[in-house]
C-alpha positions in Angstrom: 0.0 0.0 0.0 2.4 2.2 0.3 4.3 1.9 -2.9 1.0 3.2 -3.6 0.9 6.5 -1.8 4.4 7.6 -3.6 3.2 7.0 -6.9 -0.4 8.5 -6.3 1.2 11.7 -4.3 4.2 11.8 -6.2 6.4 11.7 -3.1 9.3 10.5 -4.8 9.8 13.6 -6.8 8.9 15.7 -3.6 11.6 14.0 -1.5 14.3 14.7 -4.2 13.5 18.0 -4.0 13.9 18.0 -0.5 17.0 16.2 -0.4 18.5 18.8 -2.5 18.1 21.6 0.1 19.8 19.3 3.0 22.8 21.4 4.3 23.7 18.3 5.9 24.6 14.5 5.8 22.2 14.5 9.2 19.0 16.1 7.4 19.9 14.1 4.2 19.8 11.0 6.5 16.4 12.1 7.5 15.0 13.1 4.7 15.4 9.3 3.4 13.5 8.0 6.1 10.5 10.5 6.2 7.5 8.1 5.5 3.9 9.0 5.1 1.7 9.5 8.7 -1.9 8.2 8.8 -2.1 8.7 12.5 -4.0 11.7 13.3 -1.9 12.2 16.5 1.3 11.9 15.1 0.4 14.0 12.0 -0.8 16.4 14.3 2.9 16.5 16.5 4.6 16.9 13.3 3.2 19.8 12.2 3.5 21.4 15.6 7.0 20.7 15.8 7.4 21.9 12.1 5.4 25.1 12.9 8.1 25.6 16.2 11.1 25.0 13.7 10.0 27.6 11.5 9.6 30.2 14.4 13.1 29.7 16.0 15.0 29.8 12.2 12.5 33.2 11.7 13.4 34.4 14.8 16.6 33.3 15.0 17.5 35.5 10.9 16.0 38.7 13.0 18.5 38.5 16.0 21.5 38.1 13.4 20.0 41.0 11.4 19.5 43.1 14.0 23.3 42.2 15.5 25.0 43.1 11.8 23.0 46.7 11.7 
């Protein structure tokens, strides 16, 4: 079934987009494991922690900005 889901969704050609932007062997590493979530919980963590990534890197650009000025 799930053979099914990267052919349907295209995540294939979505991961090797990703893997391109890895600035790391780590996050390249992870990228190869990310599998699809069914799991409402677990979808729902995700995207929380995803959503706190994105407001520490945002965050984090304005300190360094506002250091340099």
């Amino acid at each position: 079934m799930e053979a099914k889901f990267y052919k349907v969704l295209e995540l294939d050609k979505i991961i090797d987009m990703l893997k391109a932007k890895a600035a790391s062997s780590l996050g390249l590493s992870m990228i190869e494991k990310l599998r699809p979530m069914s799991a409402f919980e677990e979808v729902k963590t995700a995207q929380e922690e995803t959503t706190e990534a994105q407001s520490i890197l945002i965050n984090s650009v304005r300190f360094v900005r506002r250091g340099l000025a």
